[in-house]
N, C-alpha and C positions, 0 to 999 in steps of 0.2 A: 504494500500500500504506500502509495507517495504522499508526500505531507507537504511539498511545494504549489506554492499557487499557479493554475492554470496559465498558461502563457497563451495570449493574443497574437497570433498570424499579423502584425500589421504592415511591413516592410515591403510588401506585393502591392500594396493597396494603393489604385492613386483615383483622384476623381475623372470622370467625362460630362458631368455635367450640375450645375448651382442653378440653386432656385432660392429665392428669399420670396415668405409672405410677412402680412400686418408685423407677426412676433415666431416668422421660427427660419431657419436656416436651413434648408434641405440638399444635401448634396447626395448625386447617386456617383456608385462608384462603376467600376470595370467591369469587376466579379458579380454582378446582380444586385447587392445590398443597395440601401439608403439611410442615408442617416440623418435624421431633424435633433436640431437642439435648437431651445431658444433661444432668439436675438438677445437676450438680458443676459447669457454666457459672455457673448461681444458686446460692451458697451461702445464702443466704435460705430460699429454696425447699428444699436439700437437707438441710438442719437443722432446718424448718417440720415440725408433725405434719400427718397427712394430713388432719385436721381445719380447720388454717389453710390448707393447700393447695386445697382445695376450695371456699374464700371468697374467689372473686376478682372481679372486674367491667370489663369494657372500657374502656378511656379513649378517649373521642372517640366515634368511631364505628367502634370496630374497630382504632384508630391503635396502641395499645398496650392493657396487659395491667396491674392492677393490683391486690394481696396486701396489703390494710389490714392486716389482723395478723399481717403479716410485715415491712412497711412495704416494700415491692418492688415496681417497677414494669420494663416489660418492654417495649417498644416492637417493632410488627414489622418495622420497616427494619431494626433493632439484628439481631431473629434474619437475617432476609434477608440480611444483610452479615457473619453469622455471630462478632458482636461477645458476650462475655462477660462479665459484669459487672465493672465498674471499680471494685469498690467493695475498699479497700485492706485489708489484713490486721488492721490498727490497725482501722480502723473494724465490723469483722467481731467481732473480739473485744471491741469495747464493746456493740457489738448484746448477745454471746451471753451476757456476763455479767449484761445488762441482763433479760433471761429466766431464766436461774437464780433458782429460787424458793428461797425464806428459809430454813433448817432449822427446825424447831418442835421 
């Protein structure tokens, strides 16, 4: 009997095609799966208008996921192992203030 925790296949996996709705993130992969998490995983993405959401481009060959004018990138081992973005509160709230457009 093994007492090690199951290991995830994720190293094969790359996406072919992204879908974002209202609040979920859907990516299908190669192999037949799909994977949705919600946009509140990606604060980037949940804060993006649906206009930056929809300008994205694969990194590699499927490897990840990547939102130039969100500056976000999205790896899919990271979805696969069901990881949320690390990016800290502090650095969240320099993003959003860096977006706030000027008052005229």
């Amino acid at each position: 009997m093994s007492t090690s925790p199951l290991r995830t296949e994720t190293g094969e996996s790359r996406a072919q095609r992204v879908s974002l709705t209202e609040d979920a993130l859907v990516v299908d992969l190669v192999d037949g799966r799909t994977i949705t998490v919600p946009l509140i995983w990606y604060p980037r993405l949940a804060h993006g208008t649906p206009e930056e959401r929809v300008k994205w481009r694969f990194i590699g060959e499927g490897e990840g996921i990547h939102w130039p004018e969100l500056d976000e990138d999205i790896s899919v081992d990271g979805l696969l192992a069901g990881r949320r973005s690390g990016e800290t509160q502090a650095s969240l709230r320099r993003w959003l203030d860096s977006r706030k457009k000027p008052a005229r």
